[in-house]
C-alpha positions in Angstrom: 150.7 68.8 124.7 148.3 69.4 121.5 146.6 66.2 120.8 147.4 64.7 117.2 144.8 65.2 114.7 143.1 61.9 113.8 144.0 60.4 110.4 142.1 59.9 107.8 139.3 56.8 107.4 140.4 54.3 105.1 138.3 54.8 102.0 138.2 58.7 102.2 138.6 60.4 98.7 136.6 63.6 99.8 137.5 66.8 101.5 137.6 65.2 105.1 141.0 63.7 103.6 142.5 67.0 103.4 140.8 68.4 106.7 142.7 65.7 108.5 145.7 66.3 107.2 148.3 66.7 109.9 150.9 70.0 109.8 153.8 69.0 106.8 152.3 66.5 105.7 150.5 65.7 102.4 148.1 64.2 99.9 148.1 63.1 96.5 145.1 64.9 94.1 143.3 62.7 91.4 140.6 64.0 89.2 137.0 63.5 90.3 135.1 60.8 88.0 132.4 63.8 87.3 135.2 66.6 87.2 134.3 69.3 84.8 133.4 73.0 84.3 130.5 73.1 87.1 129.5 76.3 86.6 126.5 76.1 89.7 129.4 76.3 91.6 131.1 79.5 92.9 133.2 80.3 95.5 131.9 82.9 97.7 134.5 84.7 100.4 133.0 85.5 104.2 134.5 87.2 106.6 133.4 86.0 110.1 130.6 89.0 110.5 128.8 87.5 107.5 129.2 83.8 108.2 127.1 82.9 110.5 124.5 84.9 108.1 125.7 82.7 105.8 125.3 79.0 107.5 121.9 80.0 108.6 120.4 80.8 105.8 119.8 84.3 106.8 120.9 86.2 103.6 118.9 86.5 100.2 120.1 87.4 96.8 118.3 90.1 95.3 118.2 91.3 91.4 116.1 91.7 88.6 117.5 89.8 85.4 118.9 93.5 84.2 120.7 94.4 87.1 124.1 93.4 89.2 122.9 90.9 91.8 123.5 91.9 95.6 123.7 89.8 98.7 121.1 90.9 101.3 121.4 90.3 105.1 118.8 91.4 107.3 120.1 94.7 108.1 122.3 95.1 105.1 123.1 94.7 101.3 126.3 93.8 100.1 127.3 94.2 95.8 128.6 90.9 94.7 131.4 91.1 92.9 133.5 88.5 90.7 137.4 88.7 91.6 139.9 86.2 89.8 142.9 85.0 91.5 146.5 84.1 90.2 146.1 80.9 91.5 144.1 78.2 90.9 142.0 76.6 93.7 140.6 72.8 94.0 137.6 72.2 94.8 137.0 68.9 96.5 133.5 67.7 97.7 132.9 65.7 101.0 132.5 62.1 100.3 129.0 61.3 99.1 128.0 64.7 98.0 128.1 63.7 94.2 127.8 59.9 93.5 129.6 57.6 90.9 129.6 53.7 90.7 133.4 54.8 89.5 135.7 54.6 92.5 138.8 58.0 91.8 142.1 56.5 90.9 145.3 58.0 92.4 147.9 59.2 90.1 150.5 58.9 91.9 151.7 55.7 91.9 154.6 55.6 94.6 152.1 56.8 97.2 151.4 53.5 99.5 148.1 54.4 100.8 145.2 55.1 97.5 143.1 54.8 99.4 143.4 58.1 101.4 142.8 60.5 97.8 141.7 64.2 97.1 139.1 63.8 94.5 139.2 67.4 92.8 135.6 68.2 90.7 136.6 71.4 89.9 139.2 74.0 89.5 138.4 77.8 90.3 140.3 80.6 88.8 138.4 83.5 90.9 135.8 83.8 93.4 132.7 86.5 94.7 133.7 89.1 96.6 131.0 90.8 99.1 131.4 94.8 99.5 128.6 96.4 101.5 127.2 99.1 99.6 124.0 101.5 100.2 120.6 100.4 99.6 119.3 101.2 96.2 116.0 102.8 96.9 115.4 104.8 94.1 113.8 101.7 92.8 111.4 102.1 95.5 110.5 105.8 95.1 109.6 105.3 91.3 107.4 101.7 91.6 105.7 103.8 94.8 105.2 106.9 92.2 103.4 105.3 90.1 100.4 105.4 91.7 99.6 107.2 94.7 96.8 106.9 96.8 94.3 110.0 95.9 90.9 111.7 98.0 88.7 110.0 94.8 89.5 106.6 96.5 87.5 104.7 98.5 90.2 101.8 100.8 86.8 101.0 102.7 84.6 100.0 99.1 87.6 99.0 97.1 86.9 96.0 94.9 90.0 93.7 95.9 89.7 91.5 93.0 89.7 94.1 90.1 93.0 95.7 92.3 94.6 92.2 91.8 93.7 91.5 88.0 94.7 95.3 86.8 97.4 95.6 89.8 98.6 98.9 88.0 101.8 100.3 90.0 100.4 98.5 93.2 103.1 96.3 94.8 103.0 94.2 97.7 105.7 93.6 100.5 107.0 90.3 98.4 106.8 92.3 95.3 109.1 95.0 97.0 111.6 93.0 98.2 111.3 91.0 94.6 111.8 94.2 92.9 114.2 96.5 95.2 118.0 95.8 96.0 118.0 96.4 99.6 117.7 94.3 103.0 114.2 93.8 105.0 115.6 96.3 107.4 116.7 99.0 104.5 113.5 98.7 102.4 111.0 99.0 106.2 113.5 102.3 106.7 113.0 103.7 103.1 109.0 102.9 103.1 109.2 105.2 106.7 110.9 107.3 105.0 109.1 108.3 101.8 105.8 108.1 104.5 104.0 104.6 102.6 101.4 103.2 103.8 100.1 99.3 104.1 96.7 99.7 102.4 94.6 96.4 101.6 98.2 94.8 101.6 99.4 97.1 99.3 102.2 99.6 100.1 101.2 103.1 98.7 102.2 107.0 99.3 99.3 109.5 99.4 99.0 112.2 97.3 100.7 115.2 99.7 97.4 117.3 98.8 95.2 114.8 100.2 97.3 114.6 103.1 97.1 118.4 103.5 93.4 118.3 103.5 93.2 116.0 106.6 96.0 118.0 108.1 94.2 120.5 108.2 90.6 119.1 108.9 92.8 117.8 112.0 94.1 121.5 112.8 90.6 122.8 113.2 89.1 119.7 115.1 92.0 120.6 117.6 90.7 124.3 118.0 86.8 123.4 118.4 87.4 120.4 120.3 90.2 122.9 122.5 93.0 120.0 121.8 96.8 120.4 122.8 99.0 120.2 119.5 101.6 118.8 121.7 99.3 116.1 123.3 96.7 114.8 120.7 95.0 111.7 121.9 95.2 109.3 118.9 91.6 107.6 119.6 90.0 111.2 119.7 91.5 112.5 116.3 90.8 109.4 114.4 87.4 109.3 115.6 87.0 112.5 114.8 88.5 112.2 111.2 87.1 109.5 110.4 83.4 111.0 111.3 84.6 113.6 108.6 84.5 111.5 105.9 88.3 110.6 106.0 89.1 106.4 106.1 90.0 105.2 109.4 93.9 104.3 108.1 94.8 107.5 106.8 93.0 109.3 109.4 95.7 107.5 111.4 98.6 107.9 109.0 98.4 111.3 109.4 99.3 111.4 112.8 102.4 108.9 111.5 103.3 111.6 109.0 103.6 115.2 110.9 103.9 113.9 114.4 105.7 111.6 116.9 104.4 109.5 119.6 104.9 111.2 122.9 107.2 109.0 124.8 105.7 105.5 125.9 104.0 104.4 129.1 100.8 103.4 130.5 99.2 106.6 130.0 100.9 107.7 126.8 101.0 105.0 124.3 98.5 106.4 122.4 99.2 110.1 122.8 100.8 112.1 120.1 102.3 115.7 119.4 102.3 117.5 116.2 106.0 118.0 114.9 106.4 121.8 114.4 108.9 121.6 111.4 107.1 119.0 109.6 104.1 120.6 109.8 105.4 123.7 109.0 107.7 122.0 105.9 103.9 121.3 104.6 102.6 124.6 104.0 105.7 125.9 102.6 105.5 123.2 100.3 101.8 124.1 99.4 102.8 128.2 98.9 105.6 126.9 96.7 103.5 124.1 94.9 102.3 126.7 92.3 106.6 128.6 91.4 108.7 131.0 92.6 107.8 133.4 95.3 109.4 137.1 96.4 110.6 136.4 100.0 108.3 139.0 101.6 105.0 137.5 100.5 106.4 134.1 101.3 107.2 134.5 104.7 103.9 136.6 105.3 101.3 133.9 103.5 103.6 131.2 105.9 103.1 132.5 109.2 99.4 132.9 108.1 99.1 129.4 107.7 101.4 127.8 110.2 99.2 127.1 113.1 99.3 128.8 116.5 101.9 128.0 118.8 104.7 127.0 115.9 107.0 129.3 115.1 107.7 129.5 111.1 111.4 130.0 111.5 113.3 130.2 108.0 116.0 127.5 109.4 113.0 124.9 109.6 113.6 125.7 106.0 116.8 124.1 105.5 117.3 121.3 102.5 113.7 122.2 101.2 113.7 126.0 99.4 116.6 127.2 97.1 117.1 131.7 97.6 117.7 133.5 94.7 118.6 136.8 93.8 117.6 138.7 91.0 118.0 142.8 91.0 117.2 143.9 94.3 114.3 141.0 94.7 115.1 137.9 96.6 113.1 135.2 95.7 112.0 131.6 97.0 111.4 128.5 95.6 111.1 124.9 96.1 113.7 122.3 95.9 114.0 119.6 98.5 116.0 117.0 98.8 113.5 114.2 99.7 113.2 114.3 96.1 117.0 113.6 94.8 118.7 110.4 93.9 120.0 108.5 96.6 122.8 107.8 94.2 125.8 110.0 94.6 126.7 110.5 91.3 123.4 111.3 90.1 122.4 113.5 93.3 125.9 115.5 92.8 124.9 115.6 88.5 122.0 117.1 89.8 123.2 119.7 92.0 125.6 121.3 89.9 122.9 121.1 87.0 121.1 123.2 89.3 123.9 125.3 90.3 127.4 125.4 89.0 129.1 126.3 92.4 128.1 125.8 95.5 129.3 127.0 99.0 129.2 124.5 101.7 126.5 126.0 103.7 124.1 125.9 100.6 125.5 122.4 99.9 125.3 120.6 103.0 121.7 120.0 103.8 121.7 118.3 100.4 123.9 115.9 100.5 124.1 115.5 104.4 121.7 112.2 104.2 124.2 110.3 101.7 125.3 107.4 103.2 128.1 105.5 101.3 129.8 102.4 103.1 133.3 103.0 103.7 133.4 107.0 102.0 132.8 109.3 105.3 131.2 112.6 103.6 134.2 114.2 103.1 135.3 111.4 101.2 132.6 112.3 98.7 133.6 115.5 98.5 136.5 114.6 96.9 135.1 112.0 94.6 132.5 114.2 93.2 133.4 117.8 93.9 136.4 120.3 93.1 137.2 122.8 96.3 138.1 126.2 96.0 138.7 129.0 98.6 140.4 132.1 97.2 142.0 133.1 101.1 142.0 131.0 103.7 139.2 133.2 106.0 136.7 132.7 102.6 134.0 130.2 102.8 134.8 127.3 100.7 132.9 127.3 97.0 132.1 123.5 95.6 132.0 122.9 91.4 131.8 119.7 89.7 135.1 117.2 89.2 
């Protein structure tokens, strides 16, 4: 037997009224002595995954005064979205929440009990509507851009109070998440990503020359010193490094950039192994810094510079070099897609700027990292690409919608 709900206190004009409102039954509405337009308030629909983000003040709403405001999570961002409704919803505060020396007045005058009234303050047409989206870390790759951390700096030296009055495309963690539409999580994920790192509390990439240079300085400590590529002990290199001239924290960062941590314990948590197709990545990237190569001397100025023991395999090659063919020459060049848009549209714009058609095996290690809530990949296929396969054995060709 389902207990009866309790009825409502004498005196109630506030939303508890309606809260205790038993099945069928009802309540006459008045207007609220301070009803009006309230435009601080907004309706805001949750589903039950966000909510308890929600009621503890776990979320953060993030937006420059030019841009479409998002809802962050921890983990997530969500676009906020304004949605109207046919019908109108009241909204009525709990009693106390606004107070009036002017007591609501029912308007209905056959009910027998005013003093159990609805006190509406407001009446919304619409609501905000939360749709996860994908972090917008372009943003981040350009304020990082600005200025990168170069060999002509000195982290050790550097005068902290002229970096805080000139603070020239430097940008703290509070300015980032100030600046950057994306959640705690996201934005930590997209620094790793773009290899940043904290320097003097400021979040900065390093030039990929100057990182080259200690790459390598590391690559010939490791063949006087008779080190193992594949277990480099981290105290050992960045002493090492660091006797070389090179600061301390990058001397370390560069173990972060083209290698892993060998997997934890109590012998190996500071141990390290070079990762062959970053490494490799590298000098490819450096042959290529300067245009266009012919494959042959490519391949043969690579495996020159790759160091022993990794294997320059054209696959590691995959989503950083475009081929081309021109006469009877084939020639290489760079074109990775670390640096494209995380935007679709814009990535796909410039893809078929670079290319008018694509087929899918050229295609797919540049789009591969898109990640669009709710639109699987082939999803974006269809949004931003036209298919065609003259017979059905023929590899698929992709041109712009």
């Amino acid at each position: 037997m389902e207990k009866a709900m309790d009825p409502p206190s004498p005196g109630c004009t506030g939303a508890e009224a309606v809260l205790s409102l038993q099945p069928n039954s009802s309540i006459p509405i008045t207007y609220h002595p301070l009803f009006g337009p309230h435009d601080d308030l907004i309706l805001l629909e949750v589903d039950q995954k966000l909510l308890p983000d929600v009621l503890h003040q776990r979320v953060t709403v993030r937006g420059q005064p030019d841009e479409d405001a998002v809802l962050c999570t921890e983990s997530k961002t969500y676009a906020m979205k304004s949605v109207g409704t046919s019908n109108s919803v009241f909204l009525i505060p709990p009693c106390g929440q606004y107070t009036t020396f002017e007591t609501p007045k029912c308007c209905d005058e056959n009910y027998h009990d005013p003093q159990s009234v609805a006190s509406v303050i407001k009446v919304a047409t619409g609501n905000m509507e939360l749709v996860e989206v994908a972090p917008r870390l372009d943003k981040l790759r350009l304020l990082l851009s600005q200025n990168p951390y170069r060999s002509d700096e000195d982290i050790e030296m550097v005068d902290l109070e002229e970096m805080e009055r000139t603070n020239t495309g430097l940008y703290r963690w509070n300015d980032l998440i100030e600046k950057v539409q994306a959640s705690d999580y996201e934005l930590r994920t997209g620094l790793q990503a773009l290899s940043a790192v904290e320097i003097n509390g400021y979040w900065r990439i390093v030039d990929e020359k100057y990182m080259g240079t200690i790459l390598r300085m590391l690559l010939h400590n490791s063949v006087l010193n008779d080190w193992s590529l594949s277990l480099l002990n981290q105290d050992d290199v960045v002493n090492m490094l660091e006797s070389d001239g090179f600061p301390r924290k990058l001397a370390d960062h560069c173990l972060h950039v083209f290698g892993s941590k060998v997997a934890e314990g109590a012998t190996t948590s500071r141990v390290w192994k070079l990762d062959e197709r970053k490494v490799c990545v590298h000098f490819a990237r450096e042959i290529l810094s300067d245009g266009k190569r012919k494959m042959k001397k490519f391949m043969e100025e690579w495996v020159r510079k790759v160091p022993e023991g990794m294997a320059a395999s054209f696959d590691i090659l995959e989503g950083e070099v475009l081929i081309e063919r021109l006469g009877a020459e084939t020639w290489i060049r760079a074109f990775s897609v670390s640096s494209l848009p995380y935007n679709p549209a814009e990535r796909f714009s410039i893809l078929f700027q670079e290319r008018p058609k694509w087929e899918w095996k050229d295609l797919q290690p540049f789009i591969r990292d898109l990640n669009v809530p709710g639109l699987s990949a082939e999803g974006l296929l269809l949004k931003y690409t036209r298919r065609t396969q003259p017979t059905a054995d023929a590899e698929p060709v992709f041109s712009a919608r």
